[in-house]
N, C-alpha and C positions, 0 to 999 in steps of 0.2 A: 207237030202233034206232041203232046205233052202224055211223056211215059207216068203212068202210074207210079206212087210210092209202094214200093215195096216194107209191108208194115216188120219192123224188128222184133223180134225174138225176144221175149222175156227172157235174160242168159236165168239160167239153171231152175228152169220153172218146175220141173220135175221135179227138181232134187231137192229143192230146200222146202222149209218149213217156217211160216212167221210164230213165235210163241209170244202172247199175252198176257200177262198177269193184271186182272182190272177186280176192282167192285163198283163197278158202275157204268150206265151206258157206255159205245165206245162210237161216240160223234169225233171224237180228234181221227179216225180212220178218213173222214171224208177228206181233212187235210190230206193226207196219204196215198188216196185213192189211185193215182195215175203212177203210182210205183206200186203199188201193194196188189190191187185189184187182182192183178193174176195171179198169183200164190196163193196157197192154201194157210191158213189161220188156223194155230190150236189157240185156245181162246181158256184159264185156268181162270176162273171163278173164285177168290175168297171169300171168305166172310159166308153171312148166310146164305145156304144153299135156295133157300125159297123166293128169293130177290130175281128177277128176270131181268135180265141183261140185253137189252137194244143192242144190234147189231143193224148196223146201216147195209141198205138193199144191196144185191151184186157181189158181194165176199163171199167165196168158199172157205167156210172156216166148221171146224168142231168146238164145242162149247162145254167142258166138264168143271162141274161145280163139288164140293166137297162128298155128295152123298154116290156122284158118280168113283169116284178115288176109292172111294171107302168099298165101291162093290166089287170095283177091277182089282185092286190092292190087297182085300182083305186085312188082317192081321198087321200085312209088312206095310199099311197104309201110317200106320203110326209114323212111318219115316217121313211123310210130307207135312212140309209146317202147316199150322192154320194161322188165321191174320196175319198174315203179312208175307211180304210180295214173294218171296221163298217157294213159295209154294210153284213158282213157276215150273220148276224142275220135273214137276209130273208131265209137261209138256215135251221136254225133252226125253222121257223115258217114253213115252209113249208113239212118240215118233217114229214113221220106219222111212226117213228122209235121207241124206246122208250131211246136207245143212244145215244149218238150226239161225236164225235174226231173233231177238230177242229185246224187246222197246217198251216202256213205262208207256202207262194210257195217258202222261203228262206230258208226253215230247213229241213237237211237232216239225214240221219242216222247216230247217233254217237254212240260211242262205248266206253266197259266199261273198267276198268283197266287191267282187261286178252285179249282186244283185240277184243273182241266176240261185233257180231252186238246187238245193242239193237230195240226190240222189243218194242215201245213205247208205240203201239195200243194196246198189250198186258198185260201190267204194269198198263196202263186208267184200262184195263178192271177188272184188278184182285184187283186197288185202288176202284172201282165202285161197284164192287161183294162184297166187304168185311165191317162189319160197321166201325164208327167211334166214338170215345172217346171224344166228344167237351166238357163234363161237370167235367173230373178229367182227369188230364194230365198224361200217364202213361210213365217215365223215360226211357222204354225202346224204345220208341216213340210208333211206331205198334203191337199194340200186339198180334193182327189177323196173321201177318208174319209168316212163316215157323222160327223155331229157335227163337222165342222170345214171349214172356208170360206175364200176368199181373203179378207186381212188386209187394213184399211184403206191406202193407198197403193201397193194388187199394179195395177201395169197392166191395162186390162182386153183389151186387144190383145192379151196373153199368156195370158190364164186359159183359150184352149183347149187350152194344152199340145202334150208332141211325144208321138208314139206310145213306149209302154215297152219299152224291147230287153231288159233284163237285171234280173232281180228278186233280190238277192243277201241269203239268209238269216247268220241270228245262232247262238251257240249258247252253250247254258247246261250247266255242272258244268267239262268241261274247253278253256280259250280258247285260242284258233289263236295260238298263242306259235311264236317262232321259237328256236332252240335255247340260247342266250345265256339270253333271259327265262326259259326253263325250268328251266337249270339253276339259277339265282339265286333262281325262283321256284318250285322242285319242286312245292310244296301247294296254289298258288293256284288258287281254283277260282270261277266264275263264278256268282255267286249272284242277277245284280241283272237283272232281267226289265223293262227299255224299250219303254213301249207307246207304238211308235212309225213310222214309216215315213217316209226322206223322201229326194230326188233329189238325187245327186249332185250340183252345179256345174259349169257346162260348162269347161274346164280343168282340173280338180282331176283328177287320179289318185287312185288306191287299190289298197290290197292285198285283192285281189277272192278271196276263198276258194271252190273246189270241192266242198268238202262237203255245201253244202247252197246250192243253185243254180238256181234258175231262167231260161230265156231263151225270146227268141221266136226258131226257128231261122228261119225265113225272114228277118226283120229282121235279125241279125248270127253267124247259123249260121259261115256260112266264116271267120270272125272270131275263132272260139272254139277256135283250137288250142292246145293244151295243149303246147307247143315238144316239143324232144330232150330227156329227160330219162332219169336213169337208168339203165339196163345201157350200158357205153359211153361213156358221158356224161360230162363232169367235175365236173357240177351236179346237184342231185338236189329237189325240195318245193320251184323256183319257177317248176311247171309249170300251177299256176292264176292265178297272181298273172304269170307272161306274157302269159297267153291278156287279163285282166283288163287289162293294161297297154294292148296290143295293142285292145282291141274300145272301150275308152274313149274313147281319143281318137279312133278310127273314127265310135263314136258323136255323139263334139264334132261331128264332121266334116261327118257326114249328118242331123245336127239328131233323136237319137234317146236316150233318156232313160235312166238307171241309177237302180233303186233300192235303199235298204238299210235295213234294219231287220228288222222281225215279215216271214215267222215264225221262231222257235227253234226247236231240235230239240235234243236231249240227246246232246252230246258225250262218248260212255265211257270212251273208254282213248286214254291221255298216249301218244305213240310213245315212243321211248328216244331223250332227247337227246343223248348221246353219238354213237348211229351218224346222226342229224338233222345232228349240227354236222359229223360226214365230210362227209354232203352237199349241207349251206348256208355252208360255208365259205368257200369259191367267190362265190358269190350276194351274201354278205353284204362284200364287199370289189366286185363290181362292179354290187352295187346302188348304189353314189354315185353310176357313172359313167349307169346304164341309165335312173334315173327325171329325171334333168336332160334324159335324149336324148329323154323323151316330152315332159317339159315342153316341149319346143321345136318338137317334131313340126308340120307345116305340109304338106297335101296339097295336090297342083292341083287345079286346077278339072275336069280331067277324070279324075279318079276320082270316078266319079258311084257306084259301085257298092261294095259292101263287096271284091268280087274285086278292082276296080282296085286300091283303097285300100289293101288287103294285097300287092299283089304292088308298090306302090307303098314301103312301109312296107318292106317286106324287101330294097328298095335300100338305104334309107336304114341298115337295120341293118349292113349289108353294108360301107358306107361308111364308118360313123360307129364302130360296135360295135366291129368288125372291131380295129380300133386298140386293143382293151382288153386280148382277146383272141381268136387265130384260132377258138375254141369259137361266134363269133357268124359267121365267114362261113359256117360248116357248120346252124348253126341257120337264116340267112336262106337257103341254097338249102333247107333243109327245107321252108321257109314256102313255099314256090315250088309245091315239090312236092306241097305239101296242099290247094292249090287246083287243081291240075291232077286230083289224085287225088277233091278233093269234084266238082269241074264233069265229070269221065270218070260218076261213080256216081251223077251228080244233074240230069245231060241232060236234057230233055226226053223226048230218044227212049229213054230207059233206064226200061225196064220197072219198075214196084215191085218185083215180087217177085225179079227178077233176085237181085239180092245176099245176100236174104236164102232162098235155092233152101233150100240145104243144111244151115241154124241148123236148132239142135233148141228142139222149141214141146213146150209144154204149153195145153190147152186150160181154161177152167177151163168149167165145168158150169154155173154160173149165176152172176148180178154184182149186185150190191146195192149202193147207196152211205147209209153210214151219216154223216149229218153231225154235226157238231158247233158 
């Protein structure tokens, strides 16, 4: 007699949250489906609010478009970009998850050198579950991994590691090029699958991509603003590579881990580098001046909290940035405002369902998790 399967547990269904930033149907969910389906989807509408947005049957998701921000937000709604993908951030504020996934409506399931689909959501989860090494590098990158161990000479003071804030995925066919590289490199496309995982360095920055994203929002949620970008703006696509900037050295701060590697997802479609360099032109002339002002970044002692740290941080930009040009003392009162706007939505006394009254839900009928 043939025992039944016993169907597996979506790990952490409760607790996480998928965030979407789209303007336009979202059919690449159906690639997704059999990882995604059981989670709940906040779903961040750019562009015009009046455009209806398809969502494929069976997703629990919430769907807030510009005029919904503007009602929940009010005033401090100023703080979320419009056009452009930035805007996801209101997803994260509005969350009462304690995980956050976070994937371009361009990136689809890719797969690994045997063929087999990868589980990306899976990979966040298991980079997020497990600590991280930022204070002694160990050789064999992860050493939390199945098959791999601290290296002879790792501290043993150290091998309990720091809790993981930020799981930062890879991606294969099209690479996160900034407009320059694209254009020089039109065809290049990512072929080479690193089976790998390993913690950033405490000091080290990086250019931390949004498309495929994991974090723990309790551990550095208010951290993860995705700045001014966009309609408005004079800078345009270095609005996850701020937030990245920003939660890093946070992270240095509060003894809390970043990691990067597995998993990939399958990057589809190249943006058009020409209107990219309109809007990293900017960027790419006061990126000299912006990643020397992290490198040097220095918190008191009493910013015990990710809130301090940022509203601490948005002096410093204010003071230091400001000098490059006046687009960073309007960005640092932004940063101001996005903790005032996450601590008003994320009170204690502030009911769950509060904010999310009026989103429109889809139920799905029944949740299965297919592993892989």
């Amino acid at each position: 007699m043939t025992t039944p399967v016993t169907p597996v547990a979506p790990p952490l269904k409760d607790e996480l949250d998928i965030v979407i930033p789209t303007i336009r149907n979202l059919d690449f969910l159906e690639m997704w489906r059999p990882f995604f389906q059981p989670y709940h989807l906040i779903i961040v509408q750019d562009g015009d609010p009046s455009k209806i947005i398809k969502v494929p049957d069976g997703f629990d998701y919430e769907l807030y478009n510009r005029n919904d921000i503007n009602r929940i937000l009010g005033p401090k709604a100023s703080c979320i970009s419009f056009k452009d993908s930035a805007c996801r951030c209101f997803g994260f504020m509005v969350s009462k998850k304690k995980y956050i996934f976070t994937i371009d409506d361009d990136c689809f399931v890719a797969k690994d050198p045997t063929g087999k689909d990868i589980n990306a959501l899976q990979q966040h989860i298991h980079n997020l579950l497990s600590p991280s090494t930022p204070f002694f590098f160990n050789t064999l990158y992860d050493p939390y991994r199945e098959g791999a161990d601290f290296v002879r000479g790792y501290p043993f003071s150290m091998r309990e590691g720091v809790p993981t804030a930020i799981s930062h995925g890879l991606w294969l066919n099209i690479p996160d090029y900034d407009a320059p590289t694209q254009l020089v490199k039109p065809r290049e496309r990512n072929t080479r699958y690193v089976d790998a995982v390993l913690t950033i360095p405490k000091g080290t920055i990086f250019p931390m991509c949004g498309m495929n994203l994991g974090f723990d929002r309790e551990l550095i949620g208010p951290a993860m603003y995705f700045g001014l970008m966009g309609d408005g703006q004079p800078i345009g696509r270095y609005d996850d590579m701020w937030a990245g900037w920003c939660a890093k050295v946070i992270c240095d701060h509060l003894s809390l881990g970043v990691k990067t590697g597995l998993p990939y997802i399958w990057h589809s479609k190249a943006s058009n580098p020409f209107v990219n360099l309109k809007k990293e032109y900017k960027g790419i002339y006061w990126q000299e001046d912006i990643i020397p002002f992290f490198q040097s970044v220095t918190f008191s002692k009493e910013s015990t909290t990710v809130q301090k740290c940022y509203i601490e941080l948005s002096k410093m930009v204010k003071e230091k940035l400001s000098k490059v040009d006046p687009y960073f003392q309007k960005l640092a009162d932004s940063m101001v405002t996005w903790i005032e706007a996450w601590e008003e939505l994320n009170s204690p006394a502030k009911s769950a369902p509060a904010a999310n009254a009026d989103a429109k839900r889809s139920r799905p009928l029944f949740i299965f998790f297919h592993s892989v």
